[in-house]
C-alpha positions in Angstrom: 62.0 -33.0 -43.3 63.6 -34.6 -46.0 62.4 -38.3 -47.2 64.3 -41.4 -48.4 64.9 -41.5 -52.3 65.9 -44.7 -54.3 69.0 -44.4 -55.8 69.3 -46.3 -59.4 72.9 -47.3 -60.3 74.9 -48.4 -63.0 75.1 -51.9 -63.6 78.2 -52.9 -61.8 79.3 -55.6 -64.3 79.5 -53.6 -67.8 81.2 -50.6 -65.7 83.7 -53.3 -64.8 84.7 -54.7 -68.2 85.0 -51.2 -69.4 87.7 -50.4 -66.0 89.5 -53.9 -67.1 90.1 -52.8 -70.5 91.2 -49.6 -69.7 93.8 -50.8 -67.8 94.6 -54.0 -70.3 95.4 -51.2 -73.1 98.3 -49.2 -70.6 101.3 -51.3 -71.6 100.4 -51.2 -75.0 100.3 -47.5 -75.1 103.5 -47.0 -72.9 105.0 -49.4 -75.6 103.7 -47.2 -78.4 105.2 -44.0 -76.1 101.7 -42.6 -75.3 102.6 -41.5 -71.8 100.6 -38.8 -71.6 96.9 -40.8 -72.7 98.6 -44.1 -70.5 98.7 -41.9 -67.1 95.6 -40.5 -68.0 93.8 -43.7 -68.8 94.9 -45.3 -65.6 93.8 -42.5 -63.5 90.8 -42.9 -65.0 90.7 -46.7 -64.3 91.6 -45.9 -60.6 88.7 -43.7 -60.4 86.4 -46.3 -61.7 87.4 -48.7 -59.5 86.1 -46.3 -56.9 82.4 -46.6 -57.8 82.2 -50.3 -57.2 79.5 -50.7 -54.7 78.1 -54.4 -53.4 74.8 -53.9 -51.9 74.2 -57.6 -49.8 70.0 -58.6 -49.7 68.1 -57.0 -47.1 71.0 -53.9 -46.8 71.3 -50.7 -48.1 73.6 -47.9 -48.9 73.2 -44.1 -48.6 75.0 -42.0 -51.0 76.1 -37.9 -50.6 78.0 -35.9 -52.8 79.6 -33.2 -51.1 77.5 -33.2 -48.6 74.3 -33.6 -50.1 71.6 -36.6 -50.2 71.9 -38.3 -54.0 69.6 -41.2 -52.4 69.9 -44.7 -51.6 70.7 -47.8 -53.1 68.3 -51.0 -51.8 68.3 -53.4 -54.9 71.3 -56.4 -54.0 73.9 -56.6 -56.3 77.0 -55.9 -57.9 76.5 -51.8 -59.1 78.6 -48.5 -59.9 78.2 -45.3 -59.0 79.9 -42.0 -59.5 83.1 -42.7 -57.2 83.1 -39.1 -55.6 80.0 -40.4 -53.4 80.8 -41.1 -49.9 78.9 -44.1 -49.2 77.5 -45.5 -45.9 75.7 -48.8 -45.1 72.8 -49.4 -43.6 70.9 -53.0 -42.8 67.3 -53.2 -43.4 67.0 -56.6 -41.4 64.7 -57.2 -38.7 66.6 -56.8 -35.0 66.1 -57.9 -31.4 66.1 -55.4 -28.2 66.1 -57.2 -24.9 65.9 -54.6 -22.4 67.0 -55.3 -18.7 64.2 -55.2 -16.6 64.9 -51.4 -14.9 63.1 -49.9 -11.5 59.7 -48.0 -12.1 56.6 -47.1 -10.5 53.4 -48.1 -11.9 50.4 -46.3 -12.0 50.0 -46.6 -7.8 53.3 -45.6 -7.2 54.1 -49.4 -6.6 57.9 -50.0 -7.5 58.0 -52.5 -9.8 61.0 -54.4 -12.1 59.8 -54.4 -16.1 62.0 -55.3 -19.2 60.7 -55.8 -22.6 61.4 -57.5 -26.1 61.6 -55.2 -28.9 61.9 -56.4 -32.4 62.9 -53.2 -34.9 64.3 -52.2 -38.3 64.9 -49.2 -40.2 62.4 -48.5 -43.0 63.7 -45.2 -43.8 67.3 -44.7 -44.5 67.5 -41.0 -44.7 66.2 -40.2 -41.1 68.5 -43.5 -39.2 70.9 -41.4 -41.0 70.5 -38.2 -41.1 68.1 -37.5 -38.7 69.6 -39.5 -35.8 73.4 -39.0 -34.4 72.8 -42.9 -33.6 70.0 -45.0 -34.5 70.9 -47.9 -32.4 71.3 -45.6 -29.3 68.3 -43.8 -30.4 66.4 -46.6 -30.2 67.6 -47.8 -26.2 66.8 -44.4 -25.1 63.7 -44.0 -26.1 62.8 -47.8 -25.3 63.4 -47.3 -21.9 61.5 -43.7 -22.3 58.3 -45.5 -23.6 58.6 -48.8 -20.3 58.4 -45.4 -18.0 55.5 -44.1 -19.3 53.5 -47.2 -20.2 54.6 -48.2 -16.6 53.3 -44.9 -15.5 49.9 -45.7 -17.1 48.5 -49.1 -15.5 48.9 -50.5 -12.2 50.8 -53.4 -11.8 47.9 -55.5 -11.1 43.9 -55.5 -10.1 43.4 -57.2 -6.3 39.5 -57.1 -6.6 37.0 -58.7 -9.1 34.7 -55.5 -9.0 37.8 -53.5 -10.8 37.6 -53.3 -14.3 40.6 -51.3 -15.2 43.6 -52.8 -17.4 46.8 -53.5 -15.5 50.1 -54.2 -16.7 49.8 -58.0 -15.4 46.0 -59.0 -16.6 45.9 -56.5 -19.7 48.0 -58.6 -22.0 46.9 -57.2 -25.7 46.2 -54.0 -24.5 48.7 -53.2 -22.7 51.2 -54.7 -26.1 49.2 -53.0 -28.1 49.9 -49.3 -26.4 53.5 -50.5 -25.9 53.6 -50.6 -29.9 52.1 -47.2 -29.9 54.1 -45.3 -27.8 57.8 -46.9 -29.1 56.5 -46.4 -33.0 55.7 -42.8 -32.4 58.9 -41.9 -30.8 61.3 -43.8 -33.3 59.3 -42.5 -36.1 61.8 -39.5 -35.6 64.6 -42.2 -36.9 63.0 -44.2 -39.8 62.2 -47.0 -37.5 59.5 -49.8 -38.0 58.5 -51.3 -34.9 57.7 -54.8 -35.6 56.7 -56.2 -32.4 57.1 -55.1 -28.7 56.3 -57.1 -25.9 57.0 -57.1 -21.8 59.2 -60.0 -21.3 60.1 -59.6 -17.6 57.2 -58.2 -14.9 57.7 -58.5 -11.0 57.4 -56.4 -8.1 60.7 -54.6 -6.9 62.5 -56.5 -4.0 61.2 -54.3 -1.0 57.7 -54.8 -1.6 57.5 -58.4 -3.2 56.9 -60.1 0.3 54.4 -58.1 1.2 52.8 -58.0 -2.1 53.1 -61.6 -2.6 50.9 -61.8 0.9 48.6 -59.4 -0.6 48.0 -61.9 -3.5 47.6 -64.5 -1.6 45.2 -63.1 0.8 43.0 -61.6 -2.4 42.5 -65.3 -3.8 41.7 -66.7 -0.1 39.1 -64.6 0.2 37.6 -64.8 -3.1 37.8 -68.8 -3.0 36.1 -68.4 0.2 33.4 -66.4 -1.3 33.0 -68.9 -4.3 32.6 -71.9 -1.6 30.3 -70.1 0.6 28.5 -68.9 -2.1 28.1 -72.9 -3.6 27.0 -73.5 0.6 24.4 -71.5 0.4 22.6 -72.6 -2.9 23.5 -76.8 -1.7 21.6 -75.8 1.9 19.0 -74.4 0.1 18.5 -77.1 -2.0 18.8 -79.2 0.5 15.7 -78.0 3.1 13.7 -77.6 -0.4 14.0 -81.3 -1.1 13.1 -82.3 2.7 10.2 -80.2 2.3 9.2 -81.0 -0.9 9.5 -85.0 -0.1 8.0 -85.1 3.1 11.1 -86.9 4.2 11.0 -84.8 7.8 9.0 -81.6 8.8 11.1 -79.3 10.5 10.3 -76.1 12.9 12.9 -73.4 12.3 15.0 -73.9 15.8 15.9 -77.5 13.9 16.4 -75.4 10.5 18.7 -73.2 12.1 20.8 -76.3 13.7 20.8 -78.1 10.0 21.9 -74.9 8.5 24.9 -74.4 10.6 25.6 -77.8 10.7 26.1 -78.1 7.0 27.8 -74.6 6.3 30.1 -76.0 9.0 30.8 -78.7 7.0 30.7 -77.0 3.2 32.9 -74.2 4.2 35.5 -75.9 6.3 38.5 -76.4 4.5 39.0 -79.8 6.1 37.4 -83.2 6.2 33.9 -83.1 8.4 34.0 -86.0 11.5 30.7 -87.0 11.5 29.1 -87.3 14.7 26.3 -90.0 15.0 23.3 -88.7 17.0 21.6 -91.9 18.7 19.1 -89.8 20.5 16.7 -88.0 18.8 16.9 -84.3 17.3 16.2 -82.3 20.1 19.2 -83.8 22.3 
């Protein structure tokens, strides 16, 4: 596999005054009868005028003669070259690829909507050229190649605390990271950098996203209710340590049961407690 080679041209400016007077001398040889050297001097202007290449900042141009790779040109400016090169451009600057968000299945066989941002350019001129029908087209394909797989890779999301594997939701950096991965080995092929990659769109396809939207829901109930009931626990505890310790009231445990449920009750409900005011004593 062949590798890009900087081309150095002629400065364009010198080439050009030598073209201008070349064809400033014609009439003065037709006037003199010189017919012969006049046509011969303006073809050879015309082929001068050939090589004139402009080569805009962050741009490049790829030069073959006959078929075969003479390099490529990446310094901006005004330059000549030999005029029997056929010359194609190529921009080196940094471009966008916002993917719409296409149908997978993650790594439970959940469908599931992702798109991504892509931001790309060619660092190698030969291969976007040569080694590629279509760079641009190259570089779709095998974008929406590398969503599959990573896709395929992660679920779309973890429902319980206790799991400790990455999903495509909670796994931000790693999950970009591996994105990176995958998308710059398979442009390699085409002389592309990958600058940056990054899932811009993430949701659940439209047949499940009820259901998994209950799912959620359910899966933080329940863990809020094991936060509060946990916090319960520890504030009754403290509690009947305090009375104890204080002397403030001896209890027997048929009266430390009562209290316990009384203030779980009361902790754990998830609305305001209507106090009750006992005016008998604790037994009734």
């Amino acid at each position: 596999m062949k590798n890009e080679t900087v081309f150095t041209p002629f400065p364009g400016y010198l080439t050009l005054f030598v073209t201008l007077s070349m064809l400033a001398a014609i009439p003065f040889l037709v006037i003199g009868h010189y017919i012969v050297l006049s046509i011969i001097t303006a073809t050879a202007a015309i082929v001068l005028l050939c090589g004139f290449i402009i080569v805009s900042p962050n741009e490049s141009s790829v030069l073959l003669l006959l078929g075969e790779y003479k390099g490529t040109v990446k310094s901006n400016g005004f330059f000549w070259v030999n005029p029997f090169f056929t010359k194609r451009k190529i921009s080196l600057r940094a471009r966008n690829l916002d993917s719409q968000p296409i149908k997978v299945n993650d790594k439970l066989g959940n469908p599931i909507m992702i798109g991504i941002v892509l931001v790309w350019k060619v660092a190698d001129t030969f291969k976007a050229a040569f080694e590629v029908d279509d760079y641009e087209s190259f570089v779709k394909i095998q974008s929406e190649s590398a969503i599959r797989k990573l896709a395929g890779t992660y679920p779309y999301d973890n429902f319980d605390d206790e799991q400790k594997e990455i999903s495509l939701r909670s796994g931000a950096n790693e999950v970009h990271d591996e994105l990176v991965k995958e998308l710059s080995e398979r442009l390699q092929i085409a002389g592309i950098e990958v600058l940056e990659a990054r899932i811009s769109n993430l949701s659940y396809a439209s047949e499940i996203a009820g259901a998994m939207l209950q799912r959620q829901q359910a899966t933080a109930i329940v863990a809020a209710r094991t936060k509060i009931v946990e916090g319960a626990v520890g504030m009754v505890d403290l509690a009947l340590k305090k009375l104890s310790a204080e002397h403030i009231i001896e209890l027997d445990d048929d009266k430390k049961a009562a209290m316990v449920s009384n203030l779980m009750v009361v902790l754990c409900s998830d609305k305001a407690a209507n106090p009750v005011i006992n005016a008998g004593t604790l037994n009734h």
